[in-house]
C-alpha atoms as one frame of an Amber mdcrd trajectory, in Angstrom:
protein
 -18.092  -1.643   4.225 -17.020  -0.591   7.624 -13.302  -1.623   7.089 -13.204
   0.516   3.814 -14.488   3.154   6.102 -11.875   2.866   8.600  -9.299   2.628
   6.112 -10.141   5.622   3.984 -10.009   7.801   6.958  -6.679   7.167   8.567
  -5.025   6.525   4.511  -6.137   9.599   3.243  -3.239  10.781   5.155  -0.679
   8.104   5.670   2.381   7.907   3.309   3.346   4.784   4.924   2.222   1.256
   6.055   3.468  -1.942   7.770   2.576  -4.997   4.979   3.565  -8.322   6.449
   3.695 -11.408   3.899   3.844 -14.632   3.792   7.220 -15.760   5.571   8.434
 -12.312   5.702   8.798 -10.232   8.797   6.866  -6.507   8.763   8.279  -3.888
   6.722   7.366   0.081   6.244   6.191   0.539   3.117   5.344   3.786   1.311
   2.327   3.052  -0.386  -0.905   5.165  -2.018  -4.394   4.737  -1.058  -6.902
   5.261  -4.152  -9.965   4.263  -5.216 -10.503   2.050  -1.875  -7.453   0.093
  -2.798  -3.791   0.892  -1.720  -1.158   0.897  -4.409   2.476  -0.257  -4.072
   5.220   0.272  -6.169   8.249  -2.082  -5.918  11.693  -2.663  -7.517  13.601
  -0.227  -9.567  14.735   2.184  -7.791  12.023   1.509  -5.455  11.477  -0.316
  -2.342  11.209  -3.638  -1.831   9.048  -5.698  -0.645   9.989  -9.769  -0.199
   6.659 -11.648  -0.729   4.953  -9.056  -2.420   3.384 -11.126  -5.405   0.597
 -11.362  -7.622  -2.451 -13.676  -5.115  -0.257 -13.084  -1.911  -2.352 -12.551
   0.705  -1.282  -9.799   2.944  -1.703  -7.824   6.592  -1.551  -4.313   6.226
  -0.726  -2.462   9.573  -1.713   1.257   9.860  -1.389   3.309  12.255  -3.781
   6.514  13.346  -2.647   9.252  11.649  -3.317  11.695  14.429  -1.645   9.624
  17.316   0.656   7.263  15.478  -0.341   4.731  17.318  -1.518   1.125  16.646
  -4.989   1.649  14.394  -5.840  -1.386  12.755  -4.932  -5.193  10.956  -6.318
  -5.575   7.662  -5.905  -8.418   5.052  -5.933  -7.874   1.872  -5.051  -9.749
  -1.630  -2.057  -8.469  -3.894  -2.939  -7.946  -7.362  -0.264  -6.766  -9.805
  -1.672  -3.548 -11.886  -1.125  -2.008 -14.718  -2.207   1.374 -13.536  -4.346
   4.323 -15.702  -2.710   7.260 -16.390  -4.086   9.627 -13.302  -2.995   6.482
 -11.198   0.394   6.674 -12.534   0.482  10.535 -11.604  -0.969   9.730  -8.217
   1.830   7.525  -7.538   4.350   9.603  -9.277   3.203  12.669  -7.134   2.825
  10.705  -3.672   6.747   9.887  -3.974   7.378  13.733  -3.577  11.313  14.218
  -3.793  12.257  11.153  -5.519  12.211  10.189  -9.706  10.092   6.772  -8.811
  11.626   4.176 -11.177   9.175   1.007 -10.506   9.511  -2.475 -12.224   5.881
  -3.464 -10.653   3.045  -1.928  -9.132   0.420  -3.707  -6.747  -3.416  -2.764
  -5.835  -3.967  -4.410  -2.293  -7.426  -4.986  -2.156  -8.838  -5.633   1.184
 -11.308  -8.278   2.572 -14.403  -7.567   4.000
């Protein structure tokens, strides 16, 4: 799938994301790309992310990780995730300085 193309390449590298739901205005999120889906972990001592809930239907924003600069739209579908153990180290790990304290954790999946 050409978007999961796209999307793999500039993620890979990206810490960070504009997601944009329903009713809400844009906000930087950190998030995770794995397994062609990008992971979000909210409330806690985590972000958070008003709209952000289980069906919502989403835009994620990235930008080009080599230029910064607009890269691409994509919709995807919020699913709240219990994650597997390596996922829960991925996400632990991607948070770098921080003790990530999450109350939920969401797999964006993205439309074709």
């Amino acid at each position: 799938m050409e978007i999961t193309r796209i999307l793999d390449a500039a993620l890979r590298k990206a810490a960070a994301v504009w997601i944009t739901s329903p009713g809400h205005e844009p906000r930087l999120v950190h998030a995770h790309w794995r397994d062609d889906a990008l992971w979000v972990i909210t409330g806690g001592t985590e972000q958070k992310v008003p709209g952000l809930a289980e069906g919502a239907e989403v835009t994620v924003t990235v930008r080009s990780p080599s230029t910064h600069s607009h890269l691409i739209d994509a919709q995807a579908v919020a699913h709240l995730a219990e994650p597997d153990e390596e996922t829960t180290q991925a996400l632990k790990t991607a948070r770098l300085n921080t003790k990530p304290e999450w109350k939920a954790v969401y797999r964006l999946e993205f439309s074709a």
